[in-house]
SETIZA-934626 format. One record per residue (C-alpha): x, z, y. Coordinates in steps of 0.25 Angstrom, whole numbers, padded with zeros to 4 digits, always signed. Layout:
<pts>
XZY/...
</pts>
This chain:
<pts>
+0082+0065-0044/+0075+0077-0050/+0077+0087-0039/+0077+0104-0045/+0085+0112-0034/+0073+0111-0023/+0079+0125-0017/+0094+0125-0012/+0101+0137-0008/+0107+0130+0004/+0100+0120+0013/+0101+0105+0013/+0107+0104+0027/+0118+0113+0022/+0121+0102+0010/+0120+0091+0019/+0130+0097+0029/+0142+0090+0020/+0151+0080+0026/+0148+0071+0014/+0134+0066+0012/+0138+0064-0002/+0141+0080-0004/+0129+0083+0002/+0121+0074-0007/+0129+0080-0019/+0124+0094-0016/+0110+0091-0015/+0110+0082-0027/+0117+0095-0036/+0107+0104-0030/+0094+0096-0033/+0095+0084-0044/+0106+0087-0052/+0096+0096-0061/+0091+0082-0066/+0100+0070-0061/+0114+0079-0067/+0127+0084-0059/+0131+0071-0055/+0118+0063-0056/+0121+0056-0067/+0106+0060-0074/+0102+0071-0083/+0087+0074-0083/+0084+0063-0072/+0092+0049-0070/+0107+0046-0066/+0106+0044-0051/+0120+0039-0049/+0117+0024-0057/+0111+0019-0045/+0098+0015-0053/+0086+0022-0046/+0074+0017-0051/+0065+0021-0038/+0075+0014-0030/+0088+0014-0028/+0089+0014-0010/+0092+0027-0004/+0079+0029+0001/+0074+0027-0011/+0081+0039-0018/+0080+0048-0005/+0065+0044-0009/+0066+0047-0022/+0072+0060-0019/+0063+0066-0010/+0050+0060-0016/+0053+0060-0030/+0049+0050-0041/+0034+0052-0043/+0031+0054-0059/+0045+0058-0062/+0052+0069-0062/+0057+0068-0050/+0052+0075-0039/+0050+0074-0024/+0062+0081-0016/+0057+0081+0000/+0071+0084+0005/+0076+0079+0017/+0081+0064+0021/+0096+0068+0023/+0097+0075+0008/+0091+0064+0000/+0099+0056+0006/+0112+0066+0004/+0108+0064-0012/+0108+0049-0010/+0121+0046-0005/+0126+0056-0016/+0122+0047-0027/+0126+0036-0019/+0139+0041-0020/+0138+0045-0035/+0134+0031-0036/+0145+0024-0028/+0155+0033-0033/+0169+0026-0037/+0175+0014-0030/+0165+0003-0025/+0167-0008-0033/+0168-0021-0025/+0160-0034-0026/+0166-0045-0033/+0153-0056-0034/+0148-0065-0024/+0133-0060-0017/+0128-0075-0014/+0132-0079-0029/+0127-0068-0035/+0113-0070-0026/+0113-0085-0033/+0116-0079-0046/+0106-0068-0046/+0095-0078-0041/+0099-0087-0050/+0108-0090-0062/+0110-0077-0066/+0094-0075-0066/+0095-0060-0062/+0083-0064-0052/+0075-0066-0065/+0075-0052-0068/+0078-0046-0053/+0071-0046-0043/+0081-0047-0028/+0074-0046-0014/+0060-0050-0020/+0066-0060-0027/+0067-0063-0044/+0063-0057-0054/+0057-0043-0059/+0063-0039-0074/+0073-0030-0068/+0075-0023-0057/+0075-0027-0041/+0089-0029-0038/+0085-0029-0023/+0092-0017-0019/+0103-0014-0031/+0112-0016-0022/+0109-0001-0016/+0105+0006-0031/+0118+0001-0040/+0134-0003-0039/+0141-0015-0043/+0145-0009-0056/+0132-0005-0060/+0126-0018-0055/+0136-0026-0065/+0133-0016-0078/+0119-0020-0074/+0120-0034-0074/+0129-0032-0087/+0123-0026-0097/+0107-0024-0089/+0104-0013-0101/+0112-0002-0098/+0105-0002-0081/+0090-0003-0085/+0080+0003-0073/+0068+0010-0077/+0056+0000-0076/+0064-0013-0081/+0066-0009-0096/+0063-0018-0109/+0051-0016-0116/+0044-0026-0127/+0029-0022-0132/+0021-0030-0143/+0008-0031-0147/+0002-0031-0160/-0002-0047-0159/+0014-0049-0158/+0015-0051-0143/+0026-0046-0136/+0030-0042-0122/+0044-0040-0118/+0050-0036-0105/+0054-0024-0093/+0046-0012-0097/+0041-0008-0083/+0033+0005-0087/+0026+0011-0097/+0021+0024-0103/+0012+0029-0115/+0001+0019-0114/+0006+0008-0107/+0017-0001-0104/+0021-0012-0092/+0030-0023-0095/+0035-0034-0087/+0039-0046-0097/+0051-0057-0095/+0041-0067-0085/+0039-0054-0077/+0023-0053-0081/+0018-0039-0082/+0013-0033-0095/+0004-0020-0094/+0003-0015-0108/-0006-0004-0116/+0003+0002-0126/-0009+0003-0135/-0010-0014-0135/+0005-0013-0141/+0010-0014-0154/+0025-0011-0151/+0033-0006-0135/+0049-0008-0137/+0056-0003-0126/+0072-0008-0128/+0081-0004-0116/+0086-0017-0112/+0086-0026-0100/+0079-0038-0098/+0091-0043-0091/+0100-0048-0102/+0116-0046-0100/+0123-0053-0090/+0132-0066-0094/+0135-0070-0079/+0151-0070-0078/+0155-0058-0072/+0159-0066-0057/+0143-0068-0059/+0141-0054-0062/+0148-0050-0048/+0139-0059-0041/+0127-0052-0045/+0133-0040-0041/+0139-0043-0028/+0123-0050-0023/+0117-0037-0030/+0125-0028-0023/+0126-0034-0008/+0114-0042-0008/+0103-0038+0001/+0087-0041+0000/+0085-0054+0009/+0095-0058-0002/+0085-0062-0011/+0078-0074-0019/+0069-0084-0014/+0055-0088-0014/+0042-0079-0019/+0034-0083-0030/+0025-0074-0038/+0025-0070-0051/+0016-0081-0059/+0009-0070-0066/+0007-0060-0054/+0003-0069-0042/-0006-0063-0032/-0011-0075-0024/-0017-0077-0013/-0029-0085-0019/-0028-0072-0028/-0030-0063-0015/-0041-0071-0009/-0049-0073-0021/-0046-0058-0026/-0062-0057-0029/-0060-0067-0040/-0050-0055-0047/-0057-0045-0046/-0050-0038-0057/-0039-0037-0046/-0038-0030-0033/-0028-0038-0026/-0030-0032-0011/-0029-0022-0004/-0045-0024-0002/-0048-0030-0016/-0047-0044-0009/-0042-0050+0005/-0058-0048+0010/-0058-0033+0011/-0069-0031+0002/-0064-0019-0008/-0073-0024-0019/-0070-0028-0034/-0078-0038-0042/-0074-0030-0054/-0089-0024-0063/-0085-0016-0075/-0089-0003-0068/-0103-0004-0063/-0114+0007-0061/-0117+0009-0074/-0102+0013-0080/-0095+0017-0068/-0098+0032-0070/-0088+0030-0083/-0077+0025-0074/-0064+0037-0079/-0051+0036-0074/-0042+0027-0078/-0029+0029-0076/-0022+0035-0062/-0008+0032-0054/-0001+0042-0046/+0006+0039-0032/+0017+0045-0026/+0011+0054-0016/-0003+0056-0009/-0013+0048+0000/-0015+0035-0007/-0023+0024-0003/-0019+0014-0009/-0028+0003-0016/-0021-0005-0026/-0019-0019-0029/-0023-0023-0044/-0016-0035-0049/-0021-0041-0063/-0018-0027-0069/-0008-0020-0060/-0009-0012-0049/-0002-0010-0037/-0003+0003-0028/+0004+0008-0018/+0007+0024-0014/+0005+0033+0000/+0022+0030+0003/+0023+0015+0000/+0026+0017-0016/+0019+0007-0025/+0017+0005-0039/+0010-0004-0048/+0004-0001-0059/-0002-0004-0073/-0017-0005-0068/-0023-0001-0082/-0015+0011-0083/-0008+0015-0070/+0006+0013-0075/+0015+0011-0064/+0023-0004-0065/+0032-0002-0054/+0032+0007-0042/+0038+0005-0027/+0042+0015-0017/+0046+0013-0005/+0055+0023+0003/+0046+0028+0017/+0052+0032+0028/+0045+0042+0040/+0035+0034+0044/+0027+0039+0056/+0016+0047+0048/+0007+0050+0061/+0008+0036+0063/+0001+0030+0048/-0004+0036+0034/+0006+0037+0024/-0001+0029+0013/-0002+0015+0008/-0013+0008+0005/-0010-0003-0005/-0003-0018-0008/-0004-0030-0004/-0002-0041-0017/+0001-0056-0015/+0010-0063-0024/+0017-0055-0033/+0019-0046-0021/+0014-0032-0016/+0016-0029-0002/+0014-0016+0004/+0015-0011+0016/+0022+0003+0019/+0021+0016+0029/+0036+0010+0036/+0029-0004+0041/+0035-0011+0030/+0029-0023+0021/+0034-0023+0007/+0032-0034-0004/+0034-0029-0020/+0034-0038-0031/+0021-0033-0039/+0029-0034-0053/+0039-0024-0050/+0037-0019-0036/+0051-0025-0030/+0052-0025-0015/+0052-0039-0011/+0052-0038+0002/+0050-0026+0011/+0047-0029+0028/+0046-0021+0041/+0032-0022+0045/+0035-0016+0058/+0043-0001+0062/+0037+0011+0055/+0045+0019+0066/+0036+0015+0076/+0024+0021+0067/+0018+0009+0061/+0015+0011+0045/+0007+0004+0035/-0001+0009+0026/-0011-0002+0023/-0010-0013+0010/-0005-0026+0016/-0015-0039+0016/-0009-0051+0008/-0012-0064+0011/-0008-0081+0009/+0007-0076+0011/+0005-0065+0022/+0006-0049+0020/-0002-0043+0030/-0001-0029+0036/-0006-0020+0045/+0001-0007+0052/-0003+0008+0055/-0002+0009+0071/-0013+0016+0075/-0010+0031+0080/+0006+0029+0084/+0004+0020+0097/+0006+0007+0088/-0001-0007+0089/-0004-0012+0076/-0002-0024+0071/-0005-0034+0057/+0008-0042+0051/+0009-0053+0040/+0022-0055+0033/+0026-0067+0025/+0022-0061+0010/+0035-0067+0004/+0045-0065+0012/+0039-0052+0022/+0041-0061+0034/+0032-0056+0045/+0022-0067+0049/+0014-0062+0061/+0009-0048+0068/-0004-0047+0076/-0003-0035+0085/-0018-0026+0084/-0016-0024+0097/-0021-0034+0108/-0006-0039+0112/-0001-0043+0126/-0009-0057+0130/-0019-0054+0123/-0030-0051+0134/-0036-0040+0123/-0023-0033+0129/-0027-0030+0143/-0040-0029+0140/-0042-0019+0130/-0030-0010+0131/-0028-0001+0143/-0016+0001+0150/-0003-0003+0139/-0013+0004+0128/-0011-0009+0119/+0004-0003+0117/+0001+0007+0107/-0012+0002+0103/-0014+0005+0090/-0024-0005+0082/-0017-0001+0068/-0018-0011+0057/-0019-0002+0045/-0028-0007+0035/-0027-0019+0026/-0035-0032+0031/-0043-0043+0024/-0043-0057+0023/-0051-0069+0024/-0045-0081+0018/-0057-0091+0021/-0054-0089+0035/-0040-0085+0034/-0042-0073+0042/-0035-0058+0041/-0042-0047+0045/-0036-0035+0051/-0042-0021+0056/-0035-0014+0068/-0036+0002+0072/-0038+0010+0079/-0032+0010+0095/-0018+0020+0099/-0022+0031+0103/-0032+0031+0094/-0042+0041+0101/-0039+0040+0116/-0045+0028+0122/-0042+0032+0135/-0028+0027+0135/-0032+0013+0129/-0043+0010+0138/-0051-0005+0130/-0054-0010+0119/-0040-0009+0112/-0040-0023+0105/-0036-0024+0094/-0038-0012+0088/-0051-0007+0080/-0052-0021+0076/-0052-0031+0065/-0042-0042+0067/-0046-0056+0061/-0032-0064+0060/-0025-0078+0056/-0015-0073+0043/-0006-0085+0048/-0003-0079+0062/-0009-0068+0065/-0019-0071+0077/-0032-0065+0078/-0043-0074+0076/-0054-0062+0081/-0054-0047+0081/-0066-0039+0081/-0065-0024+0087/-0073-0014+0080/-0071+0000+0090/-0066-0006+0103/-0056+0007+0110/-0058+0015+0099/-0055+0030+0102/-0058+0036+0087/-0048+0029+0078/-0059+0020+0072/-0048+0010+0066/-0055-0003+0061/-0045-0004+0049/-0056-0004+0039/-0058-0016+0029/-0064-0029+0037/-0070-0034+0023/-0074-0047+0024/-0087-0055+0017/-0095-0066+0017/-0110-0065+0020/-0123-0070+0025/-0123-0062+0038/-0136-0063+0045/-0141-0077+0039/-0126-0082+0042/-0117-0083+0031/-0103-0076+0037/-0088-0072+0036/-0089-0057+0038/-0079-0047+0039/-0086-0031+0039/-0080-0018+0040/-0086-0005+0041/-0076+0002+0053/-0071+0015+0054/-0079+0016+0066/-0091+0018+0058/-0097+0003+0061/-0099-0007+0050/-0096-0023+0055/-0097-0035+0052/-0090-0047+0059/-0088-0062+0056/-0075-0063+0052/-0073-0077+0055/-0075-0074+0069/-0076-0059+0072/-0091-0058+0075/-0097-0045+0075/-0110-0044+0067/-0114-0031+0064/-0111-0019+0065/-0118-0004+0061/-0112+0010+0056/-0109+0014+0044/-0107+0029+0046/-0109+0039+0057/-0105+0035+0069/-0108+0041+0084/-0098+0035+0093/-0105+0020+0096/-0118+0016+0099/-0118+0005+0090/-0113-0011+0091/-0114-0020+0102/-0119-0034+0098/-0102-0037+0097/-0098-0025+0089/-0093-0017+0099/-0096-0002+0098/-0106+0003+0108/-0099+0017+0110/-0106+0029+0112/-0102+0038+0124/-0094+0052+0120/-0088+0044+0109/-0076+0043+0114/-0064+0053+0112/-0061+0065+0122/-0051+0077+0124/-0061+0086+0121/-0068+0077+0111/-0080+0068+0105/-0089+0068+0093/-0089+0055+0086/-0091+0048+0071/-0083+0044+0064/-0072+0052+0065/-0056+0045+0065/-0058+0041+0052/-0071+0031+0056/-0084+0029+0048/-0075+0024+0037/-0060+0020+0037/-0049+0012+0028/-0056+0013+0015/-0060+0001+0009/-0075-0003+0010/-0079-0014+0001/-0090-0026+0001/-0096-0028-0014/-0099-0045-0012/-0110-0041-0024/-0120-0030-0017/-0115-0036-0002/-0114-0021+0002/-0100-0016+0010/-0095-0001+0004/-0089+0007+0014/-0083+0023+0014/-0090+0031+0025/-0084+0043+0032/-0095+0050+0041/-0086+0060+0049/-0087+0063+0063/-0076+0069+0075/-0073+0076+0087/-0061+0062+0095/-0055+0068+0104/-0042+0063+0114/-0032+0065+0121/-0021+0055+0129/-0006+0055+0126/+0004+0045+0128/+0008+0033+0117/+0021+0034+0110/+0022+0023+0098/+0025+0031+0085/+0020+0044+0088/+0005+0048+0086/-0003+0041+0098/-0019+0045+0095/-0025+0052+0106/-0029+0065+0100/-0040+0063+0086/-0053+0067+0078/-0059+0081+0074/-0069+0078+0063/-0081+0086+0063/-0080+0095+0050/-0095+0096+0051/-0097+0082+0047/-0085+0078+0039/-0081+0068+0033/-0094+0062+0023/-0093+0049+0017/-0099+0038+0011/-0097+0025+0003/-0108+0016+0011/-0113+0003+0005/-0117-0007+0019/-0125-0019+0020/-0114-0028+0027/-0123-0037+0033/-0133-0027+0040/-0123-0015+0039/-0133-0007+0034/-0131+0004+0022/-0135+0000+0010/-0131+0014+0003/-0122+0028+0007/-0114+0035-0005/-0111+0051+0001/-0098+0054+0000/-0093+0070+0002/-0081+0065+0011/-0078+0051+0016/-0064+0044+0015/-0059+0035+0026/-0050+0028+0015/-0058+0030+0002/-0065+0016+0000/-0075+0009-0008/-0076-0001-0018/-0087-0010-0023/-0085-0018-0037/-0094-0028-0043/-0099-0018-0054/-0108-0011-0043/-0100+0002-0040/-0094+0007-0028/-0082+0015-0028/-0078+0024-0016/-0072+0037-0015/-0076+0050-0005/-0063+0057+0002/-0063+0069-0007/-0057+0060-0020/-0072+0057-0027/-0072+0042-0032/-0085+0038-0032/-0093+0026-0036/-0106+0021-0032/-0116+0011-0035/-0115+0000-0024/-0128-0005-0024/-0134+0011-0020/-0123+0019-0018/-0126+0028-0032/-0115+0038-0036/-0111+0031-0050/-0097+0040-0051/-0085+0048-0046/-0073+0053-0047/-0066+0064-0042/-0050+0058-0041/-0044+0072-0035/-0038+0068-0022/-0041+0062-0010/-0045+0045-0012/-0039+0038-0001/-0040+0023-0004/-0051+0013-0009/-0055+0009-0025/-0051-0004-0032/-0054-0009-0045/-0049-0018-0056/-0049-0023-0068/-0037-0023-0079/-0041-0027-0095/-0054-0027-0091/-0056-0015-0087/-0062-0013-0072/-0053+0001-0065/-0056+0007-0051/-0045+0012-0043/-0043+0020-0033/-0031+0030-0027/-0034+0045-0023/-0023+0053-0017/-0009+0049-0024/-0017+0045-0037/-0021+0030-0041/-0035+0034-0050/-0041+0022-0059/-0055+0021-0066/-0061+0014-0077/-0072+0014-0087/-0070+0019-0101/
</pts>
């Protein structure tokens, strides 16, 4: 709703005050939208809002969303006004919409289910509970968005009740082809269409001869007898979500394997994880852009999100791309032109803000599902075609404080995920649901449990309560050993150690896990009582190598805490270990890989001088391990701080730290992209960087550049042999995530979000 009246000569409150919520909501709606929606909301300027057909949803939380938030690339515009009068308009045009008699039921639900399910076909075209087809619309919810009246014109005569997105279209080319079907986007240049087998076609309107656009349906007219008709209606309009099909089975022509996952090096025109493959190793195998052209690289093409502080890294699926935004919207897009397929947004409510980030980080793509994970602790599951809820899970109760922020893990059948639970006196954990059906399989708590002898052992007093060991950052895979790796964080309160006395098991820790159940086969602890928020959710990136005259499984990871390691993952060896940036708090490694600390290090009321700071030696951002030069990438922050502490009672949900960091503004914050012989952990080379990013990372391709970025928005790419400045790009805003790359048509694109803009690059 277009809202123009933003100043009222009375208050709100006053409006509310009406016995009727009805009233009240009428009042507002004539003071603010009737400019555009007209008097009564039938339409003027903007649509008729008493049809009941909402294209961004039609659930009251999704108008209340739409009315406070607006529609981003409309001309509607965010309205922050309270809870209590968004919802006042909302039951207006409830009641506009429900005005006159209710018209009662006739059909029979259960029939209609068989009849929509099968003879009738409507599952061909509609998708119900994840369930049937996607040439129309997701029928999931109708029951909440239209009547029974207008669900009968509907199924009568399909034409006159078309939805944006699901219009006709038929191009032709000049050698005579043709393709007909729903028209899901287009503009000037392009055009998307999906066709009558569902297959998505994403067309240059310079490669056609002729784009007809006929306002039809593809659902032709009903012929069902009209008892029939009033089953259809009396399912559609009671039914509820778990009322759905049967079975999943991916779409022939877009299938995301677990073969395909495993092998995801053999594609790599594709990025179909999170990490570019289940191994964590950030790196493309693509090598168009090499030294010699790479300073010709222009931008390509640039999609805008709905608000600030992405960090996401896309998925790239055999010419789409899939992105999600800082408040769980998502789209996917065209992924030669950044044209926009479908989007998703998901309505948010108050999470516990102190307690998490408010972002997201990405998808998870197996099947021909996307699962993401959202800022309430839930797990939902999209169908990659349209971007339909298939299912939607409680992970676990945001209103304890838990969020998630990270891209879920997919593997052979299993979605894993991780929470935030470090600075709200949680304990973390690491779930797996079932990736059809969103059954929860299996938990592992981060946090040695009762029984376990790490219990007593390592945790003072009832410590291990509030634990933290927060499971924040995506994990990696090894399918030869069937083994999930999984990082922990840092210990609750984060800087005062005093009321946690021990080691703090499992926290500050990689995990090495069975997928099946859950059970820890080994775990290795990097910073054993941390006391400076040293969380060891960076990548475990795991590699195959000749390690001292042994040919080994290895698993390495440069640590926030400003070590570099490298471990066996089969068994959880420690083999080496060095610093890769400044460090003054340990002495070095023991023969174990235990830190040797230095005295004075440790956190104080009235303060000690350490590096790194909080935010480590590096952080979340990706590293990445080019199998070509054997050298592992890494972005370097080089800042140092004042820790100091202070003792307060635990109270799960509320903050729980024990006081912070001052970073010295002497030093700052310099960084580095830093190219490290992984089996000696020497530095081969060092790129200067102004200003360093804790979640700015790097990637290495096959053509011999890597790309990284610096914290003030420079896009840089160097030579990954020497570290050679080859080119930059200033992208205007803050970059907050890692580059991909790709290849569409042949043509090989780098990716990479900055601030609340999704900015692509190719050569001429």
């Amino acid at each position: 709703m277009r809202i123009i009246a933003l100043l009222m000569p009375f208050t709100a409150a006053a409006l509310l005050a009406q016995p009727d919520d009805h009233a009240a909501g009428r009042r507002l709606f004539q003071r603010s939208c009737t400019g555009c929606h007209g008097e009564n909301a039938k339409g003027g300027r903007a649509p008729d809002l008493t049809s009941g057909n909402f294209r961004w949803g039609g659930a009251d939380a999704d108008l209340i969303r739409v009315i406070q938030k607006g529609i981003p690339g409309t001309l509607m515009p965010p309205f922050p006004m309270p809870d209590d009068e968004a919802r006042a308009i909302v039951a207006y045009l409830r009641s506009l919409k429900a005005a006159g008699p209710e018209e009662k039921i006739s059909g029979d639900a259960e029939s209609g289910r068989g009849l929509f399910f099968g003879a009738a076909q409507c599952s061909r075209c509609h998708m119900y509970a994840g369930e049937g087809g996607r040439l129309g619309p997701d029928l999931t919810a109708i029951r909440g968005e239209r009547k029974p009246a207008e669900l009968r014109a509907a199924i009568l005569d399909p034409s006159q009740s078309l939805r944006p997105g699901f219009e006709t279209a038929e191009v032709k080319f000049a050698d005579g082809r043709s393709v007909r079907g729903v028209r899901k986007n287009d503009d000037t240049f392009s055009i998307q269409i999906m066709d009558a087998n569902e297959k998505l076609h994403l067309l240059l309107k310079k490669d056609l001869k002729q784009v007809d656009k006929p306002h039809v349906s593809m659902m032709p007219n009903t012929k069902l007898p009209g008892p029939q008709v009033e089953d259809l209606i009396a399912f559609l309009a009671t039914a509820r979500a778990s009322d759905g099909g049967s079975a999943w089975k991916p779409a022939p022509d877009f299938n995301v394997s677990f073969d395909r996952l495993k092998n995801a090096a053999n594609e790599p025109q594709n990025w179909l994880t999170y990490w570019g493959d289940l191994r964590g190793r950030h790196y493309s195998g693509l090598a168009s852009i090499t030294p010699a052209n790479v300073a010709s690289l222009a931008s390509k093409w640039s999609y805008q999100f709905a608000g600030t502080g992405v960090e996401v890294t896309p998925i790239v699926v055999d010419g789409l791309m899939f992105v999600t935004g800082p408040l769980n919207n998502a789209a996917a897009l065209d992924a030669r032109t950044g044209r926009p397929i479908w989007k998703y947004t998901r309505s948010i409510p108050e999470v516990h803000s102190h307690c998490t980030v408010m972002t997201n980080r990405g998808f998870a793509v197996l099947g021909d599902r996307l699962y993401m994970a959202t800022l309430d602790a839930h797990l939902v599951a999209l169908d990659a075609k349209t971007g339909n809820v298939i299912f939607d899970v409680v992970v676990d109760d945001y209103k304890k404080g838990f969020s998630i922020t990270h891209a879920p893990l997919a593997i052979d059948g299993k979605i894993i995920v991780g929470v935030t639970a470090g600075e709200c006196a949680l304990t973390g954990f690491v779930d797996a649901f079932d990736a059809a059906t969103g059954k929860k399989l299996w938990r592992t708590w981060t946090i040695a449990q009762e029984g376990d002898p790490a219990r007593k052992s390592s945790w003072s007093g009832n410590s291990a309560e509030f634990g933290g060991g927060p499971t924040w950052m995506t994990g990696t895979y090894d399918s030869e050993t069937d083994t999930l790796y999984w990082t922990t964080g840092n210990p609750s309160p984060d800087y005062d150690g005093s009321v946690r006395e021990g080691d703090n098991l499992y926290t500050c820790s990689v995990l090495a896990l069975d997928p099946k159940t859950g059970r820890m086969k080994w775990y290795f602890q990097f910073t054993p009582h941390d006391v400076h928020d040293w969380d060891a959710n960076e990548t475990p990136v795991l590699i195959d190598a000749v390690f001292r005259g042994k040919p080994r499984k290895l698993m390495i990871q440069a640590n926030r805490n400003a070590f570099f390691y490298v471990l066996d993952r089969t068994t959880g060896e420690f083999l080496l270990g060095k610093p890769f940036a400044k460090q003054t708090w340990a002495k070095g490694l023991d023969d174990k890989g235990r830190p040797i600390v230095l005295p004075n290090t440790t956190p104080t009321p009235e303060g000690n001088y350490v590096c790194p700071d909080a935010a480590g030696g590096t952080n979340w951002a990706s590293p990445s391990y080019d199998p070509r030069t054997k050298l592992f990438y890494v972005a370097v922050r080089e800042a140092c701080a004042v820790y100091t502490s202070s003792t307060k009672p635990p109270r799960p949900g509320e903050p729980y730290v024990g006081t912070g960091q001052q970073e010295d503004p002497k030093v700052g914050g310099p960084g580095a992209i830093r190219a490290i012989d992984p089996l000696t952990g020497n530095i081969k080379w060092s790129y200067p960087l102004h200003t360093g990013s804790w979640s700015a990372g790097v990637l290495a391709t096959a053509g011999g550049v890597v790309f990284g970025a610096s914290k003030d928005g420079n896009l840089v790419a160097v030579d990954s042999l020497t570290g050679k400045l080859l080119w930059h790009y200033q992208t205007g805003a803050e970059i907050l995530s890692s580059p991909i790359s790709y290849r569409v048509d042949g043509r090989q694109y780098v990716a990479i979000a900055a601030n609340s803009v999704l900015l692509t690059f190719g050569l001429p």
